[in-house]
Residue, then its C-alpha position, 0 to 999 in steps of 0.5 A: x736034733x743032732x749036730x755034726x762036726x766037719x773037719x775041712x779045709x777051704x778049697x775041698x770042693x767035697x767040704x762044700x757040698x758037706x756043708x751045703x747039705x747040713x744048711x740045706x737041711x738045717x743041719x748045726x754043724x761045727x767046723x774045723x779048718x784043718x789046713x790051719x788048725x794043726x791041733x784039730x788036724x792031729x784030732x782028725x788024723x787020730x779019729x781016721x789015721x788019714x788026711x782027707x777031708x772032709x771028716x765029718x761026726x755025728x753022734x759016734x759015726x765018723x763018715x770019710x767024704x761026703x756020703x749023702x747017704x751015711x750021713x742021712x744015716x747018722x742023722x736019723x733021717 
């Protein structure tokens, strides 16, 4: 099964729902708050070359936003 990574931060109502998705549908995720992680912040920022949030990676697709169906997608569902 697949697992996901979300670079978010904690008033990003698109973050939320991101991972409202992966707990709805048993979805292992690791989270990384960038508002206070600058380390991770900078990984974001060399993944995307932008700031918003959230960013989400799932095996080699980096999805920007919450897009329900890229993410469906790169799960393989």
């Amino acid at each position: 099964m697949k697992t996901a990574i979300i670079y978010s931060t904690p008033t990003c109502t698109y973050c939320k729902a991101a991972k409202d998705y992966f707990n709805k549908n048993k979805v292992a995720f690791t989270e990384y708050n960038v508002a206070s992680d600058e380390m991770r912040r900078k990984e974001m920022v060399d993944k995307t070359g932008q700031l918003g949030v959230p960013v989400i990676v799932i095996g080699d697709k980096t999805i920007v936003g919450f897009d329900e169906g890229a993410i469906a997608a790169a799960l393989g569902k």
